[in-house]
C-alpha positions, 0 to 999 in steps of 0.5 A: 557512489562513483562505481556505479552507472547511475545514467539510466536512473529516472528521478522524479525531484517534487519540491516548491523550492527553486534553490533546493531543487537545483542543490539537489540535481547538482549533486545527483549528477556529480555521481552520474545520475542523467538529470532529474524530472523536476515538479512544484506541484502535486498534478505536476507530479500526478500527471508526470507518473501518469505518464512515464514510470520512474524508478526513484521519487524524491519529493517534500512531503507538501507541495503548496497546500497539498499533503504528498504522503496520501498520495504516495499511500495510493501509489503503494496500494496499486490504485494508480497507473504508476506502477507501486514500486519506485524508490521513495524518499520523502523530505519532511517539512515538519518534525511531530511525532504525529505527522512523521507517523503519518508519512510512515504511514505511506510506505517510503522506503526512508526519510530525510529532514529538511532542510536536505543535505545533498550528501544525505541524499546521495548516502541513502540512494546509494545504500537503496542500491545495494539494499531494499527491505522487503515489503510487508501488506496489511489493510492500509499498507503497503510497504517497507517492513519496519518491525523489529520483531514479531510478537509471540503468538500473532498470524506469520505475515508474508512479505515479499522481496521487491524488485528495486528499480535503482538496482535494475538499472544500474544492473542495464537489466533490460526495459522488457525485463525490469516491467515483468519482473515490477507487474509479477511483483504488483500482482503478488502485491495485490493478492497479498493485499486481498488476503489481508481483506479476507481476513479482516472481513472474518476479524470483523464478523467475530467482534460483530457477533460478540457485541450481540452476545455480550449484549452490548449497549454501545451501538458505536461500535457496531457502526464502526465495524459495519462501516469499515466492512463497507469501506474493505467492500469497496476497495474490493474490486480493483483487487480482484484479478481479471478472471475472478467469479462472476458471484464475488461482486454480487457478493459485494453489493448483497453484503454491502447492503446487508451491513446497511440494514444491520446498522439502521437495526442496530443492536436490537436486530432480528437474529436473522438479520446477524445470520444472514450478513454472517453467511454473507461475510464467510461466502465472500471470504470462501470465494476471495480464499479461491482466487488465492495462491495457496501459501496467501489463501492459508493465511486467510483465516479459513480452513484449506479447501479439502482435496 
């Protein structure tokens, strides 16, 4: 840690306890860190990253009656102001197996038990200097790949090198650079993210169809692919980049309202109830496949577009 210029890190400290915190700040600028921003609130916390960008967050995984981890999941899929990519470090305030799940779930870049060891602390930052793993996009996630292996015969998921803010500023890069080099990232975020819409919105019309099929008797089924397309639907726009076709949200709002008629039919639909939410979802996804780089729109789903 000593051989490293830790001075121009911005740290954001998110803890309720006054002792701990300032256990923590000591330590941080025993090795050089200037001191950390310190908030006991999760507005705080939301208007302080609102407000300046932050390379590094450590913060408990509650702060009074509020949750952190779904927030920081927000953060991570580009639906704040703050840029997705800060270092985070979560310390968690329980130990089941269920809630530090959840708080995986997030996308942090590591964990930490309370009650925290300074050292600990100083130990994973500086082994985050040194290394970031790459990040991995699916549907409800957005970080750290955290798979020890990828199982034989499934789709090859792209994963792209984050820009590590740590590394940056120890390195002085340039402020200019280090906030292109962190949107260019943001935005390869985004359309991987997009991507992984595309082909969920397919995975979903198959299942879809087979319940018709197989003639299911579980309209349960059918309620929850129909709401988790509208819930893909949603989410949708802030996706898109800005010179998107026009035809996309219109799209959205017709398939939106096409899977509201499929679930009050239910599964006695008219067959051209079906065709016309099928027709909907592969013109959408065609259109989605369009705005893509080539090497994401090949792991839509979709066939390539012919030249």
């Amino acid at each position: 840690m000593q051989n490293k210029d830790y001075g121009g890190v911005r740290v954001l400290l998110a803890m309720e306890n006054r002792l701990v915190r300032q256990g923590l700040q000591r330590a941080l600028e025993t090795v050089g860190f200037k001191r950390a921003v310190e908030v006991t609130s999760l507005e705080r916390m939301i208007s302080n990253l609102a407000a300046l960008p932050y390379d590094v967050i450590v913060t408990t995984t509650e702060l009074g009656i509020d949750l952190v981890p779904p927030f920081l999941a927000q953060l991570r899929q580009g639906a704040l102001v703050h840029h997705p990519l800060p270092i985070i470090i979560p310390l968690l305030v329980n130990n089941e197996t269920e809630y530090i799940r959840k708080v995986i779930d997030s996308g942090p870049d590591d964990l930490l038990q309370t009650p925290v060891i300074p050292s600990q602390l100083l130990s994973r930052l500086a082994g985050l200097a040194e290394k970031r793993k790459a990040f991995v996009v699916t549907s409800d996630y957005v970080g750290p790949d955290r798979r020890t292996s990828v199982r034989p015969g499934t789709m090859q998921v792209p994963l792209l090198e984050a820009p590590n803010p740590l590394a940056m500023r120890i390195a002085k890069l340039p402020e200019d650079a280090m906030t292109t080099e962190i949107a260019r990232a943001a935005d390869r975020l985004r359309a991987m993210r997009l991507a992984r819409y595309t082909f969920e919105l397919q995975w979903l019309l198959r299942a879809i169809r087979a319940l018709y099929e197989q003639e299911s008797q579980d309209p349960a089924k059918l309620i929850s692919f129909c709401e988790r397309i509208k819930t893909l639907l949603t989410g949708l726009p802030r996706l898109l980049s800005d010179d998107h076709p026009e035809r996309i949200l219109s799209l959205i709002d017709r398939l939106t309202m096409g899977c509201g008629i499929l679930i009050k039919s239910g599964l006695s639909a008219d067959s051209k109830i079906l065709q016309g939410v099928s027709a909907l979802i592969m013109t959408l996804s065609r259109a989605l496949r369009d705005t893509l780089p080539p090497d994401l729109a090949a792991t839509t789903g979709l066939a390539p577009v012919e030249a």
